[in-house]
N, C-alpha and C positions, 0 to 999 in steps of 0.2 A: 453517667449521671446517676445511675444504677443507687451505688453505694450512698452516693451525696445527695437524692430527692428523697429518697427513704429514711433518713437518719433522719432528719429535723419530724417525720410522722411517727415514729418511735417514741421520740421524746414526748413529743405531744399530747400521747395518750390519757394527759389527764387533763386534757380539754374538754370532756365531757360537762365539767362545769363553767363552763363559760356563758355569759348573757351576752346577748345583742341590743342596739338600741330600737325604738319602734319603729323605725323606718324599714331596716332590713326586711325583704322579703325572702324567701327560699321556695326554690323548685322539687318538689320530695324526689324521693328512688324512688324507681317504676320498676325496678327489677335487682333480684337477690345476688347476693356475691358468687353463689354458683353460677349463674347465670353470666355472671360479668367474666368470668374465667371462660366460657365457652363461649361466651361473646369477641373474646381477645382470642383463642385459637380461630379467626377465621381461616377460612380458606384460602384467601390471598397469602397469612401470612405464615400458614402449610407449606404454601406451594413452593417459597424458597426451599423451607428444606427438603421437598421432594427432590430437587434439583443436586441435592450435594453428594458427594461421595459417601459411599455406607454407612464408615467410621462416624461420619461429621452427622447424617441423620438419622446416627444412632443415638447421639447425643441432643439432639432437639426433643426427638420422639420419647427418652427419658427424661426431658425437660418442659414438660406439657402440666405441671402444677406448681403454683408460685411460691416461691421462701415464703412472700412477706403479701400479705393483701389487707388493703384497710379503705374501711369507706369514710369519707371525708367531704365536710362542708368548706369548699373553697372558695373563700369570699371575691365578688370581682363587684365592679359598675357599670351602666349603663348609662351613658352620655348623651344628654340632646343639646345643642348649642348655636348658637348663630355666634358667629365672630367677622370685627371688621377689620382688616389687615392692610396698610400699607406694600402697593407690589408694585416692583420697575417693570415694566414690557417692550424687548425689543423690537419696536414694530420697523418697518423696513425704512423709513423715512431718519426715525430718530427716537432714541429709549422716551418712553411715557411712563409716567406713574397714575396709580388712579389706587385709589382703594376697593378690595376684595371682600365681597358678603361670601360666606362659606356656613352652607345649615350641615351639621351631623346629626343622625341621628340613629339611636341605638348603636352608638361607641362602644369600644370595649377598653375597659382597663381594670389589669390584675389589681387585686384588693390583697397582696400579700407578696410578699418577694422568697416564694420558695425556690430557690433555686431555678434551673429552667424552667420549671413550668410557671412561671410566674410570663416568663418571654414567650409562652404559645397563648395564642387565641380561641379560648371555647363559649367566641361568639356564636349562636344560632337562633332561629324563630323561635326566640324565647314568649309564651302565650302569655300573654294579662291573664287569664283569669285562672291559671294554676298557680300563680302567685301567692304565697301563702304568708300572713308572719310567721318568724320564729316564735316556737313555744317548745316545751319541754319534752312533748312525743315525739319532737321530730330529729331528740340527739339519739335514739335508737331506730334501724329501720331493718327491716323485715331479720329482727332477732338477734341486728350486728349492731354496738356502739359506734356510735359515728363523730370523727375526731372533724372539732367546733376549732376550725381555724380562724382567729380573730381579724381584725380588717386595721393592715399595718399602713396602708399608703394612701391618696385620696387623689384624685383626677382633678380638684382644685389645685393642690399646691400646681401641678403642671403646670396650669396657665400662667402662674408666675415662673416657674422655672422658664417656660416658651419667652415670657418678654426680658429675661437677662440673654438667650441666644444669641441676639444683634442679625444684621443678616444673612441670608445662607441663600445658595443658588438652588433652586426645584430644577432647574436643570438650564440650557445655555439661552433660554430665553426670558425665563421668568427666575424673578430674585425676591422675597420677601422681607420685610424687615418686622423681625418678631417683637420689634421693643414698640412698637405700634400697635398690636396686638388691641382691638377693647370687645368687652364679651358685651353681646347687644341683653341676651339671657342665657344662662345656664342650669341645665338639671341633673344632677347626677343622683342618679337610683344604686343602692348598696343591694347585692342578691347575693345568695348563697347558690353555689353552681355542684350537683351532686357528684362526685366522683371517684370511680373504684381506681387507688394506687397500686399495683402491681408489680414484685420486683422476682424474676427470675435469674436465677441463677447456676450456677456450673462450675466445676473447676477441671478443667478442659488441659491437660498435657503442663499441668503445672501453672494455669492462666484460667485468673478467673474471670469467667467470662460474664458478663450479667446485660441486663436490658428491662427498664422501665416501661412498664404498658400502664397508659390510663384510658380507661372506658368512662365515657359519659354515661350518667345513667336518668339523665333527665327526660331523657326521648324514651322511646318503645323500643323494646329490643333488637329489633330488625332494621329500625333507623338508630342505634346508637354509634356515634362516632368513636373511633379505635386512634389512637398516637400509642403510636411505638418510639422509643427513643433508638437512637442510630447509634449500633454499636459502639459499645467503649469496653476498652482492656484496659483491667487493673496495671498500675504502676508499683504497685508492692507483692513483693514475694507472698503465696499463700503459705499460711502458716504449715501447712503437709507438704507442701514441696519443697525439695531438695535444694539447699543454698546456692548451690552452684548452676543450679539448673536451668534458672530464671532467662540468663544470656547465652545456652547455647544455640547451637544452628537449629536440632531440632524444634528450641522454643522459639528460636526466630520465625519458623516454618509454620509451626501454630497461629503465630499472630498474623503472617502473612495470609495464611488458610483462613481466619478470620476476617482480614481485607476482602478476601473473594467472599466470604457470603453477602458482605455490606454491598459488597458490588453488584451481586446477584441480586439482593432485594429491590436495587435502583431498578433493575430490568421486567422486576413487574408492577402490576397494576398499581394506582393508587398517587400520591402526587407527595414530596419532599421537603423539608424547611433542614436548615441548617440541621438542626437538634430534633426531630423528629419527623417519620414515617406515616402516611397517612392511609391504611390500605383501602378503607372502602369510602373514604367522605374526604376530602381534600381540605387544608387550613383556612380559618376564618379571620379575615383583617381585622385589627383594630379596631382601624378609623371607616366610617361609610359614610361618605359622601356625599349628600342628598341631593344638594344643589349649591349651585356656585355662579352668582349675580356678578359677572364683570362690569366694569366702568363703562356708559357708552361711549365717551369717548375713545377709547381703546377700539371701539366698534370704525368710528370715525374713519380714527387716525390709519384704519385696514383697507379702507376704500371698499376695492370689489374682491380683496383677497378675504380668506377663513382662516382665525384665528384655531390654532392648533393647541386645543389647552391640555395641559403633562397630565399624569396620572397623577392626580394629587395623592389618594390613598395611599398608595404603594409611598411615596415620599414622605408621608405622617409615618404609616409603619415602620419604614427606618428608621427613623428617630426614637422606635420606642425600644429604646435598650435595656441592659439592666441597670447600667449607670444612672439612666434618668431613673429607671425605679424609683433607685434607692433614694434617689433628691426627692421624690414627692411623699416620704414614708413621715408618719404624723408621730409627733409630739408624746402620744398617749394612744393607744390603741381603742379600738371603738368609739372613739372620741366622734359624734355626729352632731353638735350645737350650732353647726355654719344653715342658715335656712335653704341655703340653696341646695342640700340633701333633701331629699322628696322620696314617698314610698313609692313601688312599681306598682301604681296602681291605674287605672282608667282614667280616673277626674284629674289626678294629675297629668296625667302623659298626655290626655287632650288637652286638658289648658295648655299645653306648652307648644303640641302641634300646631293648635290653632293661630297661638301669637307668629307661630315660623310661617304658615301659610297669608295670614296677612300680609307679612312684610314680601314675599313672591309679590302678594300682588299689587304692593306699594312702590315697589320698583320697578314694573312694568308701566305705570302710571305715571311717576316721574320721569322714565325715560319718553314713552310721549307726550307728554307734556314739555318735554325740554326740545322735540321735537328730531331726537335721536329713532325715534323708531317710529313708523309709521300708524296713524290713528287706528283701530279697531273699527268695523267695519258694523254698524247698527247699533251705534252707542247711546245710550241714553243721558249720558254725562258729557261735559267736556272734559277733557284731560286733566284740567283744572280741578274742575268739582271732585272727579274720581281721586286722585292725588289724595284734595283734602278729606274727603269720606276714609280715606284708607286711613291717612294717618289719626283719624279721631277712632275708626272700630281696634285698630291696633292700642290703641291709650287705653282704650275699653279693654281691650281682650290681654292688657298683660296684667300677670297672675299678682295679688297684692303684697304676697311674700319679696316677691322682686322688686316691687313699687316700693318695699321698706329700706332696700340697699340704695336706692339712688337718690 
């Protein structure tokens, strides 16, 4: 990916005049591009080459400065949602359907289809109150130009892409049907995520060798997250080597010899995705899952068995391909007119948690009240009363932006 994440940041370079709409917020750099280069030689990702044969760690050990480094505002969002979902449940009697509440909150979705890193997740304990708008100090930072990647795709269109899917199996007991899909609310926050692109390279027995490293740099240096991308070999002859040379034994040997280092890095520390290496901070999902209100009746129809509910996360994050990217990529770039865009700010994100915590406990309330679940124990309400107080503080507590959509 080497060659092909880096090219579209080249091009780029005269993003520096780009504007953002007012919602965007941005996380500044906490640390300088020298810093991000010795941030990326950690020591995990040393310790492969300590491992290799002389030749091979002589070559890493000259390969400790990048071709290409550039810091970069990478547009993503952050998702809060409740959705209500039609779902079939094999319970042991006979298939049930009921509808599924599912709260997200603090979702991740890329806000740009760069190549693979658009398909990695640099979700983390992103702070409210470092939250900052964009303004024009913050296309320079500590003395480097910082390439103002625009925001190409939108976590809205998804939702409609979700209800043309029809339905798909979470796995051999539970089936959803996406064209049922209705969002109770949604809030998608636009951030700017800071991050040093780094592209090293080599031309290694006639084969060039290269490897994309991104450092996070919205954390402190000592917590900043490292992705290394997972070796890739050029597919074209370098322009220095020899025509013929590309397909003999000994460049076969090369590329082979490059298999084993890939293979050595799996053997240490750190944790794997397809497309990149994680050596000291492990990959961040998508989707997080807050909470997920089943039907009581589903409860019912279980008797005195326990329902075994799938890992729904992991089953959102597959689905997030590039393919779907590129279906939710906008019309017009920075385009943000839809209201359901909201800054990352406090007054927002609480109104929104607070409408999601209501509804927790207006579901709790209906189900005793329907007398699926047992009364709570020093109640001052009947189930009844409780029920109806919920669903009036909930009328109350949803945000008036959203009260404009319905």
């Amino acid at each position: 990916m080497l060659a092909r994440a880096t090219r579209p940041c080249r091009k780029l370079h005269n993003r520096r005049s780009i504007s953002y709409p007012a919602q965007v917020r941005a996380f500044p750099f906490k640390f300088s591009p020298v810093d991000a280069v010795a941030r990326a030689m950690s020591p995990e990702f040393m310790a492969v080459a300590m491992t290799m044969p002389p030749r091979i760690n002589n070559f890493w050990e000259g390969n400790k400065t990048p071709d290409m480094i550039s810091a970069v505002w990478f547009p993503a969002w952050l998702v809060d949602a409740e959705l209500e979902i039609s779902v079939t449940f094999k319970a042991p009697a006979r298939p049930v359907e009921g509808s599924v509440t599912a709260v997200l909150l603090n979702s991740y979705f890329p806000g740009h289809t760069m190549d693979k890193i658009s398909t990695a997740s640099f979700l983390s304990e992103f702070a409210l109150e470092e939250a900052v708008p964009f303004s024009k100090d913050l296309k320079q930072q500590f003395g480097t130009d910082v390439v103002c990647l625009p925001f190409k795709t939108s976590p809205l269109a998804l939702l409609d892409a979700m209800k043309r899917a029809g339905e798909s199996p979470v796995d051999d007991i539970f089936r959803v049907d996406s064209s049922t899909l209705r969002t109770n609310l949604v809030a998608a926050y636009p951030i700017l995520i800071p991050l040093y692109l780094m592209r090293f390279q080599s031309e290694f027995g006639g084969e060039m060798v290269s490897r994309t490293v991104i450092v996070e740099a919205h954390s402190e240096f000592d917590d900043a997250r490292v992705s290394i991308e997972r070796l890739q070999l050029s597919t074209t002859k370098p322009a220095s080597a020899d025509a013929s040379a590309f397909d003999t034994v000994q460049a076969m040997a090369i590329r082979k010899t490059m298999r084993i280092i890939e293979n050595r890095t799996e053997n240490v520390s750190g944790q794997h995705t397809a497309d990149f290496w994680y050596p000291n901070k492990g990959p961040s999902p998508f989707a997080n899952l807050a909470a997920l209100t089943l039907p009581p009746e589903w409860i019912q129809a279980m008797g005195q068995q326990t329902i075994v509910v799938p890992d729904a996360d992991s089953w959102l994050d597959q689905n997030i391909t590039p393919k779907l990217i590129h279906r939710t990529v906008l019309p017009k770039e920075n385009v943000m007119d839809d209201p359901r865009i909201r800054p990352f700010t406090n007054e927002e994100v609480s109104a929104v948690r607070s409408f999601f915590e209501i509804g927790a406990e207006r579901a709790t309330s209906y189900a005793i009240a329907a007398g699926f679940t047992p009364p709570l124990e020093g109640a001052s309400q009947t189930p009844q009363e409780w029920a109806r107080s919920c669903d009036q503080r909930r009328q109350e507590a949803t945000p008036s932006w959203w009260k404009g959509l319905q």
